[in-house]
C-alpha positions in Angstrom: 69.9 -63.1 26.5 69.8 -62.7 22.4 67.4 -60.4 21.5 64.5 -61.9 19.7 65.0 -61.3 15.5 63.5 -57.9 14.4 62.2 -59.0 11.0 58.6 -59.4 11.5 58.6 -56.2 13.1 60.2 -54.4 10.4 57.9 -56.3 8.1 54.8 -54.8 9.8 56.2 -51.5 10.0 56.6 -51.6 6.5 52.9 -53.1 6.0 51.5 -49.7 8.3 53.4 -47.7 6.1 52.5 -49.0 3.0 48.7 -48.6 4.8 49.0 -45.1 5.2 51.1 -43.9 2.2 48.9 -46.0 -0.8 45.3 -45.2 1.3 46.3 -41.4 1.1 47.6 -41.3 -2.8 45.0 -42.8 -4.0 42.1 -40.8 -2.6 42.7 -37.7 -5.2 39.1 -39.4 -6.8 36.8 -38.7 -3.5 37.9 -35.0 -3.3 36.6 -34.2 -7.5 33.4 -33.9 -6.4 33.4 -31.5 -3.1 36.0 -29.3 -4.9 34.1 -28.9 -8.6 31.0 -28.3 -6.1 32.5 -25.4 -4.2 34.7 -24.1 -6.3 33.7 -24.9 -10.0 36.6 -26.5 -10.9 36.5 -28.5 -14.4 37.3 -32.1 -14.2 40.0 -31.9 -16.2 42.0 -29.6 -14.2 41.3 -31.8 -11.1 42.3 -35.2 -13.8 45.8 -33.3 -14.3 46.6 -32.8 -10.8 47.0 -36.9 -10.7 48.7 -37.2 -13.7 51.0 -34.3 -12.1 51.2 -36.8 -8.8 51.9 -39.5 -11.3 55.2 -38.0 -12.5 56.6 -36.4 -9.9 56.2 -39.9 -7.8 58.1 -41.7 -10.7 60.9 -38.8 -11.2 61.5 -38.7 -7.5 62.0 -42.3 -7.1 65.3 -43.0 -8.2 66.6 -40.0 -6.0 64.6 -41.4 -3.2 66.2 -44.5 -4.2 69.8 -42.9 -4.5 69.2 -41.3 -0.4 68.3 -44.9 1.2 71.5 -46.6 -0.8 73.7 -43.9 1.0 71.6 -43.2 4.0 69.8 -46.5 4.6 65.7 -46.7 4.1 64.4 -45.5 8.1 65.3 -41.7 7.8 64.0 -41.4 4.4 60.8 -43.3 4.7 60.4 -41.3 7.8 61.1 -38.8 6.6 58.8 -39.0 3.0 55.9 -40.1 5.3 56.1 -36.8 7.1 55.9 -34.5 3.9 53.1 -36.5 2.7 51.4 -35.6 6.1 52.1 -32.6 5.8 50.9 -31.9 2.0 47.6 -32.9 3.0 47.4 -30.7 6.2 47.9 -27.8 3.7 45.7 -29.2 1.3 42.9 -28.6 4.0 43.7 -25.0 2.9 43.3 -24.7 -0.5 41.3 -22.3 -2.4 42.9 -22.2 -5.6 43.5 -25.5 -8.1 47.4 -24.5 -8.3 47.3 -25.0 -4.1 46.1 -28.4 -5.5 48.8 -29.0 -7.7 51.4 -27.9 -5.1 50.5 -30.2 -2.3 48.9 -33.1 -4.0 50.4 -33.3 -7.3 54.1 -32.3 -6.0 54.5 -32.4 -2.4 53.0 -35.4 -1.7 54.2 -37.1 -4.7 57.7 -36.4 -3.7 56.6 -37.7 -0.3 54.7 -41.1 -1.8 58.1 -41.6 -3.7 60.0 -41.6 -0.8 57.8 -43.9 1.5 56.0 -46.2 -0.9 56.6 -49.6 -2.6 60.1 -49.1 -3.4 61.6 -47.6 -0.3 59.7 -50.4 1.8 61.0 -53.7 -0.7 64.4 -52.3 0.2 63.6 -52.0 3.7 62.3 -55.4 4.2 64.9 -56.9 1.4 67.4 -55.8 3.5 66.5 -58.1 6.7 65.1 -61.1 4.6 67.4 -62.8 1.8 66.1 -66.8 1.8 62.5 -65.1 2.7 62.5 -62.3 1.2 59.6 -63.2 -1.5 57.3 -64.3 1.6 58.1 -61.2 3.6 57.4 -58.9 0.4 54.1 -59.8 -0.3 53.1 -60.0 3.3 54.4 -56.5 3.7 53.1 -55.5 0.3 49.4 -56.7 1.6 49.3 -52.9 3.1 48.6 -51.3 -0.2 45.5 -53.5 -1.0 44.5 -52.7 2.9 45.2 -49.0 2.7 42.8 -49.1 -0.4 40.2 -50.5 1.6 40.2 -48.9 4.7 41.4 -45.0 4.1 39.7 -44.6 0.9 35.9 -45.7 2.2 37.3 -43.6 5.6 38.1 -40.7 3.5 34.4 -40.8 1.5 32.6 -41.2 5.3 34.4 -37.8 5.9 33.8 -36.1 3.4 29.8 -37.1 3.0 29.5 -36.9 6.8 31.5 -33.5 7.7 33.5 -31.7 4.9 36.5 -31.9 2.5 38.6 -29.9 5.0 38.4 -32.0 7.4 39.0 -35.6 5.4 42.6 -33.7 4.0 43.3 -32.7 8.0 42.1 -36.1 9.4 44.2 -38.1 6.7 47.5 -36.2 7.3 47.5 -36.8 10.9 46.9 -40.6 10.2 50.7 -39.9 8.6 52.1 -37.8 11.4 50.7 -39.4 14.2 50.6 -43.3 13.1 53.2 -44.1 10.4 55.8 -41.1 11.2 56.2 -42.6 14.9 55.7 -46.0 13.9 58.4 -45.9 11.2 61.1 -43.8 13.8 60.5 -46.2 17.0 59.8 -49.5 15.5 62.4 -49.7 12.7 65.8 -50.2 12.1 68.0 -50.2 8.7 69.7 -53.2 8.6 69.8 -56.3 10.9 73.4 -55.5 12.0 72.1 -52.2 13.5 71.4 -54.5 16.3 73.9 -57.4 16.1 71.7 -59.8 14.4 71.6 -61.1 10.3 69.2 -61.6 7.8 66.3 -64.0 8.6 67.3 -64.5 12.1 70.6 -66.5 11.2 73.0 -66.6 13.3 75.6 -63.5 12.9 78.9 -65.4 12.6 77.6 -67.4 9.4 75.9 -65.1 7.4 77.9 -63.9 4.6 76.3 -60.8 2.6 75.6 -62.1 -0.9 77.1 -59.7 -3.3 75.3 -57.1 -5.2 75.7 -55.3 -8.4 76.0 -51.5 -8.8 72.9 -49.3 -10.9 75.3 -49.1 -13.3 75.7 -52.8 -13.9 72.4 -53.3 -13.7 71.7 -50.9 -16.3 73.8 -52.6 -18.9 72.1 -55.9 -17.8 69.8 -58.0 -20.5 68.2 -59.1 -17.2 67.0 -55.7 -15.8 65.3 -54.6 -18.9 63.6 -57.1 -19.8 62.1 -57.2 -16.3 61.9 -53.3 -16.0 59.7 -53.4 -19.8 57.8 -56.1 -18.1 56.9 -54.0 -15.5 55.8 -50.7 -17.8 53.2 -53.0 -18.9 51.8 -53.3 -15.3 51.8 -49.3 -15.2 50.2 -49.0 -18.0 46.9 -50.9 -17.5 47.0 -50.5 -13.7 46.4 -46.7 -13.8 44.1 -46.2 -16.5 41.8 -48.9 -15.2 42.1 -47.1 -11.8 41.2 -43.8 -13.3 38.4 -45.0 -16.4 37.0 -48.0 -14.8 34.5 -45.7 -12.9 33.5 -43.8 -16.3 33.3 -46.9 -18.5 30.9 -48.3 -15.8 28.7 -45.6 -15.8 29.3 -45.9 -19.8 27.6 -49.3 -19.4 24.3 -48.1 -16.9 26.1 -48.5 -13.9 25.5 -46.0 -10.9 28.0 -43.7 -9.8 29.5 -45.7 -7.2 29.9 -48.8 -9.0 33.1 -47.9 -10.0 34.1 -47.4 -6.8 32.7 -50.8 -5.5 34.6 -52.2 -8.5 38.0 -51.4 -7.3 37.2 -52.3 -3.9 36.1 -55.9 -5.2 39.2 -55.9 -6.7 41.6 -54.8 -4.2 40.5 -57.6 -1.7 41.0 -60.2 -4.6 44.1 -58.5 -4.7 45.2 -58.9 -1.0 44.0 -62.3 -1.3 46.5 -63.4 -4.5 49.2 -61.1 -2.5 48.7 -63.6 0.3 48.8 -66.7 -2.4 51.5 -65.5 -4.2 54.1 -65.4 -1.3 53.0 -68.7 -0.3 53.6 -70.0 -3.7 56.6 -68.6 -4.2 58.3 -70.5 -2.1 58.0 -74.1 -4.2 57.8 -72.0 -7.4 59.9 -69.6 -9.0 58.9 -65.8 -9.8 59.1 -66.4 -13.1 56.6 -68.7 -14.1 54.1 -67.0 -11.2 54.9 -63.3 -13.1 54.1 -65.1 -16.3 50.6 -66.0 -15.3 49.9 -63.2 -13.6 50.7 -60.9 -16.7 48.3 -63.6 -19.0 45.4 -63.5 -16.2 45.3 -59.6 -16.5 45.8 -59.1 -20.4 42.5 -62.0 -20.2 41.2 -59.5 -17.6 41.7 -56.5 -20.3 40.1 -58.2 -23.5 36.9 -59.4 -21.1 37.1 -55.8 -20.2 37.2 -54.3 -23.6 34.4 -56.6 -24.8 32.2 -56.0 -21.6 28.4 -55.1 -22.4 26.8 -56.5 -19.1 27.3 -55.1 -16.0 27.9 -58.3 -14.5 30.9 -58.9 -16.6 32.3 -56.3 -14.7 32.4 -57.9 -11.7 34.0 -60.9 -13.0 36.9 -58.7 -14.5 37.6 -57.0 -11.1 38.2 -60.2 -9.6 40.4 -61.5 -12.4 42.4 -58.2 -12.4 42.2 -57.9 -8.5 43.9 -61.3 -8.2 46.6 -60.0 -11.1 47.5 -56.4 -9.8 49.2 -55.7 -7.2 51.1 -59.1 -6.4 53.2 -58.3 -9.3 55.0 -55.6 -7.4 56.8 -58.1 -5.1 57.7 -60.6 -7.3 59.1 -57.9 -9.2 60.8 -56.4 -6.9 62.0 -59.6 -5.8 63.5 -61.1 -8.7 65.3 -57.9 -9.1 66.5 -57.7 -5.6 67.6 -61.4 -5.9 69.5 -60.8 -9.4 71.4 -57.7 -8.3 71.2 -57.8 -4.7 70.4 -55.4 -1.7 73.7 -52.8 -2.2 72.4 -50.4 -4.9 68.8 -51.7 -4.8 67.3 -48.3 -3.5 68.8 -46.9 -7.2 67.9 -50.6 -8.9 64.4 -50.4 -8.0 64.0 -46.7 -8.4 64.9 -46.3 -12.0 62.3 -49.5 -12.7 59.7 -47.4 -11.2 60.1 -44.4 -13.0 59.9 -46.3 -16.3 56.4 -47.9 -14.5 55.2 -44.6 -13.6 56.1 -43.0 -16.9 54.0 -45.6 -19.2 51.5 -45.5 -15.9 51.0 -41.6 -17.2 50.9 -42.9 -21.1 48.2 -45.0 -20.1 45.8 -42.7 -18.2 46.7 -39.9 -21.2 45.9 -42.9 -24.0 42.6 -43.9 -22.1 41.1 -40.6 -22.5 42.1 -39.7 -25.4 41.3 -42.8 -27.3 38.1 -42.4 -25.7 37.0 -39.2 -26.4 38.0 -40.1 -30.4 36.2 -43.2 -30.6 33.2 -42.4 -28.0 33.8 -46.2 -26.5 36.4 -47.4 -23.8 37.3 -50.6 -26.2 40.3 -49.8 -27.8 41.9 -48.3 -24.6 41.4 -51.5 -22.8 42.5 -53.3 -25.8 45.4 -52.2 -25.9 46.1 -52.4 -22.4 45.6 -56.5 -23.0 47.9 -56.3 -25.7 50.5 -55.1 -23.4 50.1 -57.2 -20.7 50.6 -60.1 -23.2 54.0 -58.5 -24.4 54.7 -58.4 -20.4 54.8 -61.8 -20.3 56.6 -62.6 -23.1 59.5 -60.7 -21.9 59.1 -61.9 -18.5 59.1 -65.4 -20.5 62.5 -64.2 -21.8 64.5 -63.6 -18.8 67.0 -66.5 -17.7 66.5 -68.5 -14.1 68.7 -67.1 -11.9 70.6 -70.0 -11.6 71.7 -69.4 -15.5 72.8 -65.5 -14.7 76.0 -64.5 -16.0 78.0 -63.2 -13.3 78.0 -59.7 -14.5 75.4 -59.0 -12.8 76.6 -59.8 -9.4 79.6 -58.0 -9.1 81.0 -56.8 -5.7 81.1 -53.3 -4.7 
């Protein structure tokens, strides 16, 4: 009897993951206030353990990218997700801000790297080829989810027992959930177990060919989508970071911001949702090009706001143009250059995202504390999104690709 096709298993492994692994990054924000109460620590050394994180997660991702090419994405995503659970057991012990630094802004960045978008879209690129733009946003719904469950999960613990036991209680949700999940469920390629991509039949699949990093890196293609993709990182972490301060700026209370991103991550899971249905009739291209145009519109209402209430209408509008990006992205790349190398492919775009992602959290307080107002910041956040789009306007259909960029290993 043929054993039923694995993919949408491995596409909800990869959804758990991306649950677990985004959820516990991105609480760094609901520990500033227990830790500056207990131990006195200034904001700004809590601000530069996440722009440590930051780093770290983008260097770390073409090596993590380099491991799944030559050891395939199970082991290291395994792996990854097990240091991660492990930083934030330790960090249950800290006393000191460089214990801080050491297992958030290092240890679980090298961890994050390892087990976060990038390693997943590999995973899941690997068993889907004709559906692999459907398959990416479904799976890529679990960082929108993991925003929206382990954040408010982490705040309950903290208010409710104590910052101890939020660290302990989120690393085990690592160790005991994802780790297990990721070594029973998964598998590293479909012909692990006999079968081929999207459930076609073994004998007629023929891999499509895929182009080293080092083709890829001499690609007019891959850089004008990788500079697109800065452009994300740059507004999507300083409006992560400053949206909270520029709302209290404008009256707001102190958990507007909070309710903010929340708004916005379920518009986001929504448009994830959209997205992959839409990409099937149309192509990434013109879907990138209006989602890079709806958040730069998103930035200048931003930048103009003076009403609270205009707030709320910009974290739907940049809810519904974040994180669907990331798949279509990582998509069109996987589709240009195919699955061979895509572990290094993907990788190197990421670092380049998370090094303008660092620029932009850096730029938004800076520019901030100069001019006293949040405008120009967001300003030129909009004005980078807008180049986004013209260089995602720039790129050629694949069906106009010179073959360079699919040479054969």
């Amino acid at each position: 009897m043929n054993r039923p096709f694995l993919g949408p298993r491995i596409v909800f492994v990869a959804f758990v993951t991306l649950v677990g692994a985004f959820g516990l990054n991105l609480t760094a924000g609901q520990f500033f206030s227990p830790l500056r109460e207990i131990y006195g620590w200034s904001l700004t050394s809590l601000s530069l353990a996440v722009s440590l994180n930051m780093l770290t997660w983008g260097i770390f991702q073409p090596v993590m990218g380099r491991l799944i090419d030559r050891f395939g994405p199970k082991p290291v995503i395994a792996g990854s997700a097990a240091l991660m659970g492990m930083a934030f057991l330790f960090s249950a012990t800290i006393t000191h801000v460089w214990q801080f630094y050491l297992y958030y802004g290092i240890l679980a960045a090298v961890g994050f790297a390892g087990c976060g978008s990038m390693a997943n879209s590999v995973l899941v690129s690997r068993w889907y080829v004709r559906r692999r733009s459907v398959m990416l946003a479904r799976s890529s719904m679990g960082m929108n989810i993991g925003q929206l469950v382990l954040l408010p999960f982490a705040g309950i613990l903290i208010a409710y027992t104590n910052f101890r036991t939020a660290f302990l209680a989120l690393g085990l949700v690592m160790l005991l959930i994802i780790v297990p999940a990721v070594l029973l469920f998964s598998k590293n390629n479909p012909q692990d177990v006999g079968q081929a991509p999207d459930g076609d039949a073994e004998t007629a699949f023929t891999p499509p060919r895929s182009a080293p990093l080092s083709e890829a890196l001499r690609s007019r293609e891959f850089w004008l989508a990788s500079l697109a993709f800065v452009t994300c990182g740059y507004s999507l972490y300083m409006v992560t970071i400053h949206l909270p301060k520029y709302a209290a700026d404008l009256g707001g209370g102190l958990d507007l911001g909070g309710r903010l991103l929340g708004i916005a991550a379920a518009a986001s899971a929504a448009s994830m949702w959209a997205m992959g249905q839409l990409s099937k009739t149309r192509s990434k291209k013109a879907l990138l090009i209006w989602l890079y145009a709806i958040r730069a519109m998103a930035l200048f209402l931003l930048a103009g706001s003076t009403h609270l209430w205009e707030l709320y209408v910009f974290a739907i509008l940049y809810g519904i143009s974040s994180m669907p990006i990331i798949p279509l992205v990582t998509g069109m790349i996987g589709e240009r250059f195919g699955a061979g190398a895509l572990g290094s492919i993907l990788g190197t775009t990421w670092l380049l995202h998370q090094i303008f992602a660092a620029i932009g959290v850096f730029v938004g307080g800076e520019l901030r504390s100069a001019t006293e107002s949040y405008h120009l910041p967001f300003l030129t956040s909009a004005v980078a999104l807008f180049l986004g789009a013209l260089l995602t306007a720039a790129l050629r259909e694949p069906g106009r690709q010179k073959p360079a960029t699919e040479i054969s290993h």
